[in-house]
RODO-2510 file (C-alpha; in nm, 4 decimals, decimal comma):
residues 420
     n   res          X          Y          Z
     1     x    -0,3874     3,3832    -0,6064
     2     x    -0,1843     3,0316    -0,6048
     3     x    -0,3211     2,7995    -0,3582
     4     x    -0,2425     2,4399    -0,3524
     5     x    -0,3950     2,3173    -0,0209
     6     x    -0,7713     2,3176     0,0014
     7     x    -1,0213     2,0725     0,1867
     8     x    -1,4050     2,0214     0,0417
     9     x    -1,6564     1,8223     0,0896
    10     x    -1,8254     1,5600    -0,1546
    11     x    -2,1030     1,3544    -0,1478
    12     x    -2,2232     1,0543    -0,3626
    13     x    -2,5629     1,0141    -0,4551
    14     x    -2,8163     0,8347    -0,2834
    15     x    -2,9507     0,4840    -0,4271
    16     x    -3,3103     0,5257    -0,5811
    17     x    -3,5687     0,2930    -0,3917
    18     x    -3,7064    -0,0104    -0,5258
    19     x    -4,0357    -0,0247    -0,6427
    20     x    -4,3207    -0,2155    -0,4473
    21     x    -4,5594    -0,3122    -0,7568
    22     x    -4,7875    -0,6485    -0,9073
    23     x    -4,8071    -0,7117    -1,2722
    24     x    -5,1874    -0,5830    -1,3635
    25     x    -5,2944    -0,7034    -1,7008
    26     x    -5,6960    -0,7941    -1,8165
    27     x    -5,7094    -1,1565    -1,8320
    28     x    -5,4334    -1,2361    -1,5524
    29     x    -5,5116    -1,3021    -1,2507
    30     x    -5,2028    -1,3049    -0,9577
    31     x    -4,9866    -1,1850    -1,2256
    32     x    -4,7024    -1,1774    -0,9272
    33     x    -4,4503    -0,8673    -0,8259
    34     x    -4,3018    -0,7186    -1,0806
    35     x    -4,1592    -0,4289    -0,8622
    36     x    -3,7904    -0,2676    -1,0729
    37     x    -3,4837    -0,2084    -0,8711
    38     x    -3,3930     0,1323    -0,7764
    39     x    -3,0529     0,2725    -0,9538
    40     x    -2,7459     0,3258    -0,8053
    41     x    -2,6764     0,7105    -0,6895
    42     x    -2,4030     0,9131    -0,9019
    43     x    -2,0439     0,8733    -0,8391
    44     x    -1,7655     1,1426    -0,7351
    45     x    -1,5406     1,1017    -0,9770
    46     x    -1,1657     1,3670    -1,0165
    47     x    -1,0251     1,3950    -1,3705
    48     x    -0,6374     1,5195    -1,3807
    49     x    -0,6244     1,8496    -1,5697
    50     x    -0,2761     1,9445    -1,7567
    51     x    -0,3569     2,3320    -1,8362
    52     x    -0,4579     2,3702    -1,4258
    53     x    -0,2070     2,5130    -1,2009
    54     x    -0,3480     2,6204    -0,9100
    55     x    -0,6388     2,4844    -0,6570
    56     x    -0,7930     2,8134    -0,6600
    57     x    -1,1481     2,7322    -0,8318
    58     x    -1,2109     2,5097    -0,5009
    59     x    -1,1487     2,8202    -0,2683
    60     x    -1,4704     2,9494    -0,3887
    61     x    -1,6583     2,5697    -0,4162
    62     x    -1,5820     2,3630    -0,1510
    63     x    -1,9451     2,1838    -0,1733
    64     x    -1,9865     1,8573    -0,4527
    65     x    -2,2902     1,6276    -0,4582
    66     x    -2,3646     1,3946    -0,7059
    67     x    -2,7298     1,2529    -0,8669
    68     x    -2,9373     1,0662    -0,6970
    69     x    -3,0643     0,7374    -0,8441
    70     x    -3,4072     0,7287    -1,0028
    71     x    -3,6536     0,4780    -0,8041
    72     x    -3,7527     0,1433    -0,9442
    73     x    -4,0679     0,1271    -1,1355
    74     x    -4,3180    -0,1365    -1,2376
    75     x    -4,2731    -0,4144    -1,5351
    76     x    -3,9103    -0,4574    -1,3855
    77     x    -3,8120    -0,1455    -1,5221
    78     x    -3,4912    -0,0428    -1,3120
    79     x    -3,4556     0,3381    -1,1849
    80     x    -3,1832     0,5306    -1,3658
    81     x    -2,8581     0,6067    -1,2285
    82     x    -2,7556     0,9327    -1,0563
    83     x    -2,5623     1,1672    -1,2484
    84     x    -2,1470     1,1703    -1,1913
    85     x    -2,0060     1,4996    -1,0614
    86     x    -1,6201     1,4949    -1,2401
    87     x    -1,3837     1,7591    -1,0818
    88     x    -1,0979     1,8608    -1,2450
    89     x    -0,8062     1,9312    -1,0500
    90     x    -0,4562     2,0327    -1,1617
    91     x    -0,1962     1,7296    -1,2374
    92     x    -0,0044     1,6404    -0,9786
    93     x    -0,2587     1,6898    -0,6835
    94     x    -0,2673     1,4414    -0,4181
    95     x    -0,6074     1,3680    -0,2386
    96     x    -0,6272     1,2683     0,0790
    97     x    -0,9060     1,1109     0,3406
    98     x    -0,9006     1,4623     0,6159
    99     x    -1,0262     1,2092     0,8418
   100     x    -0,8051     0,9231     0,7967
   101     x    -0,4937     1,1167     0,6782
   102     x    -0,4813     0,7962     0,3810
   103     x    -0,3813     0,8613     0,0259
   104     x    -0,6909     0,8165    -0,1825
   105     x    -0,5504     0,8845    -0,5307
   106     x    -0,2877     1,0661    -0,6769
   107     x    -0,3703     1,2493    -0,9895
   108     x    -0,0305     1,1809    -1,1810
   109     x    -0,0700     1,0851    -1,5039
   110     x    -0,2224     1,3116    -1,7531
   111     x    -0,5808     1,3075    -1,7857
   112     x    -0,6072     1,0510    -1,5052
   113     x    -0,9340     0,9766    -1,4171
   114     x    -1,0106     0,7853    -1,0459
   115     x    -1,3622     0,7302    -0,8883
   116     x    -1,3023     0,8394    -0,4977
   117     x    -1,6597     0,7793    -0,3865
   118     x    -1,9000     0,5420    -0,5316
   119     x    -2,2557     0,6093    -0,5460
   120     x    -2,5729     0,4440    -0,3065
   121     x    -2,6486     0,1539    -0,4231
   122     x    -3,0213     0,1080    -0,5382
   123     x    -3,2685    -0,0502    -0,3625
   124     x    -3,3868    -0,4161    -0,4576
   125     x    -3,7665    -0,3812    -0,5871
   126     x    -4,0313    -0,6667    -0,4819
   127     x    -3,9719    -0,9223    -0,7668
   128     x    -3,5819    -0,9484    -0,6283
   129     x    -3,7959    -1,1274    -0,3346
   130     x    -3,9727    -1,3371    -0,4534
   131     x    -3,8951    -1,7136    -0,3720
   132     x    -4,0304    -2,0063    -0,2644
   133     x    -4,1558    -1,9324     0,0935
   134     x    -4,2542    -1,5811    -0,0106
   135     x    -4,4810    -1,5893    -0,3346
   136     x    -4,5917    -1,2748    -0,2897
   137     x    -4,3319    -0,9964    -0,1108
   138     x    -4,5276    -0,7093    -0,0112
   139     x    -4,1999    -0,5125     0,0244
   140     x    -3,9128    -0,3580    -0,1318
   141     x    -3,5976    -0,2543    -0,0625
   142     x    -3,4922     0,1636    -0,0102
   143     x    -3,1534     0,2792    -0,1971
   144     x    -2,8597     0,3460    -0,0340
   145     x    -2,8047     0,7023     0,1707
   146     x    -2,4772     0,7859     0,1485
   147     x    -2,2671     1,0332     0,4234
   148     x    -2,0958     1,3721     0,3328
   149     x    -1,6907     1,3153     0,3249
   150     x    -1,4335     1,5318     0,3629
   151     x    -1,1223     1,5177     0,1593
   152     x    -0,7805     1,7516     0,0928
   153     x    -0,6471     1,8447    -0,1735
   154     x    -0,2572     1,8762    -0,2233
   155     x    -0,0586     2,0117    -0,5036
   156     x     0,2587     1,8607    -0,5350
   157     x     0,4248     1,9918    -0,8937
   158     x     0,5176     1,7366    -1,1099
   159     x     0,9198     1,8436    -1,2497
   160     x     1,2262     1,6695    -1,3256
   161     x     1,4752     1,9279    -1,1928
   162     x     1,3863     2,1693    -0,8766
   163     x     1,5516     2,4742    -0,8711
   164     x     1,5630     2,5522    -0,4760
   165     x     1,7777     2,8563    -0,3617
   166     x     1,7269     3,1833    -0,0776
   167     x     1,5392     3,4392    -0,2346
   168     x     1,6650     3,6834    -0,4744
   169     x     1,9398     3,4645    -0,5827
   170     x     1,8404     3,4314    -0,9583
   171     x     1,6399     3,1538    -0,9643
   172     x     1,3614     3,2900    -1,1790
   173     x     1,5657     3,4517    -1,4167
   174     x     1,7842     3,0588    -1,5025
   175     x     1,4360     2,9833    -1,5562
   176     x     1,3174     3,2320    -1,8261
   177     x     1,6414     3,1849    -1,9984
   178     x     1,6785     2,8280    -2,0051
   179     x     1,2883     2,7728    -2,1564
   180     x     0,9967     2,9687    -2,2537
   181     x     0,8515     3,0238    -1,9051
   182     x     0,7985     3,4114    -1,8233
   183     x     0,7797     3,4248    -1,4540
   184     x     0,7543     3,7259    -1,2640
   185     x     1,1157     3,8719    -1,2565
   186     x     1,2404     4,1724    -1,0133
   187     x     1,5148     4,2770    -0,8124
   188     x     1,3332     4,2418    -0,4680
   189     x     1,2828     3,9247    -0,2005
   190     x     0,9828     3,6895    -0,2533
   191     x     0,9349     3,8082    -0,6126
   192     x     0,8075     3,4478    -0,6950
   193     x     0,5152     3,3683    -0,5193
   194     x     0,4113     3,0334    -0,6599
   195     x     0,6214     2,7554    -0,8252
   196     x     0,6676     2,7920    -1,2191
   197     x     0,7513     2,5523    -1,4728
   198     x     0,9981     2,5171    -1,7649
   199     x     1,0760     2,3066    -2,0629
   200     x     1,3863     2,3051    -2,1048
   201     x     1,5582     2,1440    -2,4267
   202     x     1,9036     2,0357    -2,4407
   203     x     2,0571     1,9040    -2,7552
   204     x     1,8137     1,5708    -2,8378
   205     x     1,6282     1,5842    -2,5179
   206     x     1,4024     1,7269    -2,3147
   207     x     1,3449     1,7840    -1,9312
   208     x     1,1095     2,0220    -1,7053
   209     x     1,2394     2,2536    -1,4791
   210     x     1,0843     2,4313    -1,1855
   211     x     1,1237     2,7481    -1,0182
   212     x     1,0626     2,6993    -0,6173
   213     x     1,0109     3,0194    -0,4810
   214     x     1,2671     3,1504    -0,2565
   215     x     1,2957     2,9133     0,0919
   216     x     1,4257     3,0745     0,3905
   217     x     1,5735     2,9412     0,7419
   218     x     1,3472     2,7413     0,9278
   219     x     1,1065     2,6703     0,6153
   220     x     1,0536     2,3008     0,7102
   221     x     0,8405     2,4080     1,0009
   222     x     0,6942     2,6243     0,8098
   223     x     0,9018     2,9603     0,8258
   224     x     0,7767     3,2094     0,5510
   225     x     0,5445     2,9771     0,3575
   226     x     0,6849     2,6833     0,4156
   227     x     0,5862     2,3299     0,3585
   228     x     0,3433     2,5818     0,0797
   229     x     0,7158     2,5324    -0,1325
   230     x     0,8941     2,2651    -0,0352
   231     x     0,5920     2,0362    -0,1236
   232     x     0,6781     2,1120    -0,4484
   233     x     0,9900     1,9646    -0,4701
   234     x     0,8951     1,6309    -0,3469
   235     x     0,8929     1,4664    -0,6687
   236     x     1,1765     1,6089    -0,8788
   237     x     1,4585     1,3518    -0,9283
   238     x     1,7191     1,6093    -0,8922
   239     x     1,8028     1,9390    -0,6987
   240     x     1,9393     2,2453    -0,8680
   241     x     2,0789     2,4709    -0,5724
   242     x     2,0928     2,8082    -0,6852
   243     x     2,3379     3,0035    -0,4839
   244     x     2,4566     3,3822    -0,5038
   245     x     2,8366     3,3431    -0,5145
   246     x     2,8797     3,7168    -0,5252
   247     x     2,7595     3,7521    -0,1555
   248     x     2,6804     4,1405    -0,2930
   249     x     2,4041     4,1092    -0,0163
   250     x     2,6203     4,0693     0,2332
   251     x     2,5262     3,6528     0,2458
   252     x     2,7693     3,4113     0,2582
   253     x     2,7387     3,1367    -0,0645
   254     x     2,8534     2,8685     0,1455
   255     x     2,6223     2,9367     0,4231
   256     x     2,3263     2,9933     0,2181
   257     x     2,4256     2,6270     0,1023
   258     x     2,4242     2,4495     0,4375
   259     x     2,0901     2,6230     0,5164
   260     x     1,8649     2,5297     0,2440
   261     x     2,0306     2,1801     0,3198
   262     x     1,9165     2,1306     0,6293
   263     x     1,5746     2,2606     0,5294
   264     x     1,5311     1,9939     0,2819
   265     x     1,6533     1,7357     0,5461
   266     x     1,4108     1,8505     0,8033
   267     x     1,1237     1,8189     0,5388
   268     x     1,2532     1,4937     0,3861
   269     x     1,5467     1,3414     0,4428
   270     x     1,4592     1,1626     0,0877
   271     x     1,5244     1,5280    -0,0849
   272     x     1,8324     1,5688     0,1208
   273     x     1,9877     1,2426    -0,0822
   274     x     1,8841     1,3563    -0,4264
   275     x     2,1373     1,3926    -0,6837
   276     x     2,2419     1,7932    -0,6687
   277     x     2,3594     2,0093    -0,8704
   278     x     2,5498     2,3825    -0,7109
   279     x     2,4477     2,6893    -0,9668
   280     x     2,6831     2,9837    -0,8491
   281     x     2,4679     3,2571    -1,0386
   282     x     2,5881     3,6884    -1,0281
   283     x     2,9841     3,5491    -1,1491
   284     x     2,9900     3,8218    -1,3151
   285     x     2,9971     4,0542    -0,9951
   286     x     3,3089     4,1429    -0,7979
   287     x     3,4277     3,9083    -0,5263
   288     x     3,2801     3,6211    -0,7145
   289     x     3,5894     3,4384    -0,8336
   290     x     3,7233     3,4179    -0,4226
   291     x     3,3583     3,2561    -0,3419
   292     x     3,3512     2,9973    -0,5501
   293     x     3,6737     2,8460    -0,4904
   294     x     3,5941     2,8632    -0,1423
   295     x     3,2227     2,6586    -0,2680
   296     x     3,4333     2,4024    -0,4572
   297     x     3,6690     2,2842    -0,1919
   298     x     3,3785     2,2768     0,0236
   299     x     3,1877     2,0421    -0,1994
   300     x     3,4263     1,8951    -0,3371
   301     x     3,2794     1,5941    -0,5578
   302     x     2,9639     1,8155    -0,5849
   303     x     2,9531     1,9969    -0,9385
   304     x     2,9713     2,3585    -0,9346
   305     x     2,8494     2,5448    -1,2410
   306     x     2,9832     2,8838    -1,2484
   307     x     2,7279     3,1110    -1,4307
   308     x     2,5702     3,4645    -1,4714
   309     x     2,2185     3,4965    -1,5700
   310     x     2,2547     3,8805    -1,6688
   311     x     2,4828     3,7997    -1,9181
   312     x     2,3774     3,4650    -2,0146
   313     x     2,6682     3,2841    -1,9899
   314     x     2,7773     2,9170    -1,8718
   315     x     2,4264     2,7590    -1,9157
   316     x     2,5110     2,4555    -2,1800
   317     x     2,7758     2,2647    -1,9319
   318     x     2,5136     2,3096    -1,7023
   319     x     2,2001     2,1902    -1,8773
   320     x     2,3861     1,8947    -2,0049
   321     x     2,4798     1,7711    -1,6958
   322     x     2,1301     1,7531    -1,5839
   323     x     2,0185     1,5985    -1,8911
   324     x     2,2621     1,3278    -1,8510
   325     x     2,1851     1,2386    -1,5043
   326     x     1,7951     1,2395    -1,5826
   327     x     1,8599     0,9683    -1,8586
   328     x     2,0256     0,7767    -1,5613
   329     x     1,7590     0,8103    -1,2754
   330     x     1,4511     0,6118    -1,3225
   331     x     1,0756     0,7718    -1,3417
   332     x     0,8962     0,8942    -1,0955
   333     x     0,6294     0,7079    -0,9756
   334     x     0,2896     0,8106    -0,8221
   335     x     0,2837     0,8100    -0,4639
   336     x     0,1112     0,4936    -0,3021
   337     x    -0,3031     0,5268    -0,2462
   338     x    -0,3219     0,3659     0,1404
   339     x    -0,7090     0,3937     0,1656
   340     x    -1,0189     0,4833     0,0349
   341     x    -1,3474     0,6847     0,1549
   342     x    -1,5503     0,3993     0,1256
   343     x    -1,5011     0,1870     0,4967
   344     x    -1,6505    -0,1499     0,4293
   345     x    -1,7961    -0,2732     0,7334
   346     x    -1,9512    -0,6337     0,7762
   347     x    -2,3230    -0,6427     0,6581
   348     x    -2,3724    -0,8792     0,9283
   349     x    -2,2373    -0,6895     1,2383
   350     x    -2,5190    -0,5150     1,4980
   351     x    -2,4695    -0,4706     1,8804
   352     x    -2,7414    -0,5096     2,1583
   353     x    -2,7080    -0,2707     2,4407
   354     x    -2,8489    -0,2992     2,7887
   355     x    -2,9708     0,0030     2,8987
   356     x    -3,1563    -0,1963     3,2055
   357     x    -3,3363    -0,4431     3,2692
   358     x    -3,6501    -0,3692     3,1148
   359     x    -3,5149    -0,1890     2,8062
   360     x    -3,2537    -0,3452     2,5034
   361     x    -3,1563    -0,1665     2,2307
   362     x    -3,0324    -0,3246     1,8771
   363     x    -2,8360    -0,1475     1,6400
   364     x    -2,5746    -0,1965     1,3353
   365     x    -2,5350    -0,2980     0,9934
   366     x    -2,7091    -0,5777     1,0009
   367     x    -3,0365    -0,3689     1,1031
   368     x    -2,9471    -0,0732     0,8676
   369     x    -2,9573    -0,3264     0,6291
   370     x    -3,2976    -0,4864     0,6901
   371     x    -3,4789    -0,1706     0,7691
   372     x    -3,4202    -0,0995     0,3981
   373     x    -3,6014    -0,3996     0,3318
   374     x    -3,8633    -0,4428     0,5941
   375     x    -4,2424    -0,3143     0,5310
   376     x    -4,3825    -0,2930     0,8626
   377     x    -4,7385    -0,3007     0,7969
   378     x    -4,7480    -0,5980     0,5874
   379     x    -4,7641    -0,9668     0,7804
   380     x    -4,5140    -1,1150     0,4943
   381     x    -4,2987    -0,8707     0,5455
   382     x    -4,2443    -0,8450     0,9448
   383     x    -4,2093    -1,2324     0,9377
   384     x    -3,9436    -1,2314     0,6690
   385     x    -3,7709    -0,9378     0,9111
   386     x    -3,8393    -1,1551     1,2422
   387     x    -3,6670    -1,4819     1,0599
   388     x    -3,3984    -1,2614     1,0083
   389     x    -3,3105    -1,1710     1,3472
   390     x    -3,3297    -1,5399     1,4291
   391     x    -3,1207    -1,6423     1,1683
   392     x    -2,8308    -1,3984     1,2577
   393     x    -2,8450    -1,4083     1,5985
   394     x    -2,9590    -1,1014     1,7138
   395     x    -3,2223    -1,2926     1,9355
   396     x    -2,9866    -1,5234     2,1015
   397     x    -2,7788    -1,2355     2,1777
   398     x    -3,1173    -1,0584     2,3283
   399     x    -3,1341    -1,3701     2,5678
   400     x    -2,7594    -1,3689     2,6384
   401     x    -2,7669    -0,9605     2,7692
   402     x    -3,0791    -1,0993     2,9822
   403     x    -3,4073    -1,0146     2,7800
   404     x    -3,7142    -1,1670     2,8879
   405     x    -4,0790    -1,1936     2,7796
   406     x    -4,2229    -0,8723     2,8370
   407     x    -3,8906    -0,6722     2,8145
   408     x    -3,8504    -0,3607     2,5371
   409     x    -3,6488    -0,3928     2,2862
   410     x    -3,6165    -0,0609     2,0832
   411     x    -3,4801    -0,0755     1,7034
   412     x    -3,4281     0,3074     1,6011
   413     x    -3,7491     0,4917     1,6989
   414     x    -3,9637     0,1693     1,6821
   415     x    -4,0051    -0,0482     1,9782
   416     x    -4,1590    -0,4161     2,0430
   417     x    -4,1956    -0,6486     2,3291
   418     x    -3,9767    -0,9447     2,3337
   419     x    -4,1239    -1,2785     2,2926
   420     x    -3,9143    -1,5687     2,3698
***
């Protein structure tokens, strides 16, 4: 089964916790906090696979979680880190934020490697707070908990020269005689199935070659399978338009031209202006030689290569040709990333809602941040968390929204009466 679409879901792993610990040795007294920082959660990270073809493996695993990190420990000993998860996914895939719609990477260089989701970051232990107001920090920092993401997949095949053409017109034949590929070859519609490659040598160089299965009328909105083909022509640098100038199924070559035209223009009008090249394939059948005169004056400066894939004849002009124009094109490039799963917010930012006038509730960053931080049962600790919400205004803000003394103010599940 070829599939080159899928969407999963992966998940970094969570920050360890720091620890909350005091240096205990005979002979030293108030030997201080000596609590370790907790490590940093494992990172999603995709690895660009040359001898994959198909996105099939994640049709069966759409699920990917990484390590978590290790918690701090005493004598400053920092937790270890969570263990990477590294998917391998065929060259030329495209990932994508399914939320955003953003290009997160594009896997286009052989055996590229890209980190798409960074793990939690690890908690700070006690000793990180020490200073000179707080000698002894009876707290610690928790690690990061990260959120599930969702993310597509795309194949896009990575080729110099598409051949595009209506089905049944020869186009995986050119293929297996040109190079060593051995697709699937019969004398029925929709033989091919799934795009194949080729390389193809031609005197001192090289180029590869693939085999778009057969397109059909109305393919750009996704007629037969679709945008499932013409994806994969979206980064050759030049279109080889296979066409049956024989017309021995009652199909007109000149028709079948304008067709698979406009379906490339509907797609992309960028395919549409690629350098093309007109294959009139079955020249050996009768009628042939009144077709393609009637092709060439309608092209006219297109070239038309006149040739016959059952008896193997008229392929060098052709392959030249392409050759030549691919040393004259420049290389393709990777498509542009646009965004990233990781949506940095500021640390800073919280929001104080009025639900009357008894009752405020605080929430945001800032107190995701310091509830990570904040031991509730020790005195040190709730002052340091109390200074806090002077410092960054979340009281002012309290007094601006109308809180009083007396009035509720709720902080996730916990609640406390405002003092002013």
């Amino acid at each position: 089964m070829f599939i080159d679409y899928v969407k999963i879901y992966i998940k970094s792993g969570n920050g360890g916790n720091g620890s909350l610990s005091f240096h205990r040795e005979k002979y030293v007294q108030a030997g201080g906090p000596d609590g370790g920082n907790g490590g940093n959660g494992g990172d999603i990270v995709l690895v660009a696979d040359q001898d994959m073809r198909t996105l099939l493996d994640f049709h069966f695993q759409k699920h990917f979680s990484a390590g978590n990190g290790e918690n701090g420990m005493s004598n400053l000993r920092t937790g270890k880190k969570g263990e990477d998860i590294v998917i391998r996914v065929p060259r030329g895939t495209v990932v994508k934020d399914a939320q955003s719609g953003l290009v997160i990477a594009d896997m286009f260089d052989k055996d590229a490697r890209k980190v798409i989701l960074k793990g939690g970051r690890g908690g700070k232990g006690n000793a990180h707070f020490k200073s000179a107001k707080i000698r002894t920090p009876n707290f610690a920092q928790n690690g990061e908990i990260t959120k599930q993401r969702q993310i597509v997949l795309e194949l896009k095949t990575i080729a110099d020269a598409g051949f595009v053409g209506f089905p049944n017109v020869g186009k995986s034949t050119i293929l297996s005689i040109i190079s060593k590929a051995r697709p699937k070859i019969a004398n029925y519609h929709f033989t091919t199935l799934e795009p194949n490659l080729g390389v193809v040598k031609c005197d001192d160089s090289t180029f590869v070659a693939a085999d778009i299965p057969g397109l059909i009328e109305g393919a750009a909105e996704g007629a037969g399978l679709g945008h499932a083909f013409l994806r994969h022509i979206e980064r050759t640098r030049v279109i080889v338009h296979v066409v049956d100038i024989s017309g021995c199924e009652g199909r007109d070559p000149i028709e079948d031209y304008k067709i698979i035209n406009k379906e490339l223009y509907d797609y992309s009008p960028v395919l549409a202006e690629l350098p093309q090249f007109v294959v009139a394939n079955k020249s050996e059948l009768p009628g042939s030689e009144e077709n393609l005169k009637r092709l060439q004056e309608y092209l006219g400066d297109i070239p038309v290569f006149k040739v016959s894939a059952a008896t193997r004849n008229g392929f060098a002009p052709l392959l030249r040709a392409i050759s030549q124009k691919l040393k004259e094109l420049p290389e393709p490039e990777p498509i542009e990333e646009t965004g990233d799963l990781v949506y940095y917010e500021d640390p800073n930012k919280f929001d104080v809602i009025k639900l009357n006038a008894e009752v405020f509730v605080v929430e945001g960053n800032l107190i995701d941040g310091l509830l990570r931080k904040v031991n509730f049962d020790d005195p040190t600790s709730l002052d340091y968390f109390q200074r806090m919400l002077r410092e960054k205004g979340v009281i002012d803000a309290l007094r601006e929204k109308g809180a009083k003394d007396g009035c509720v103010i709720r902080i996730e599940e916990m609640e406390f009466d405002f003092v002013d």
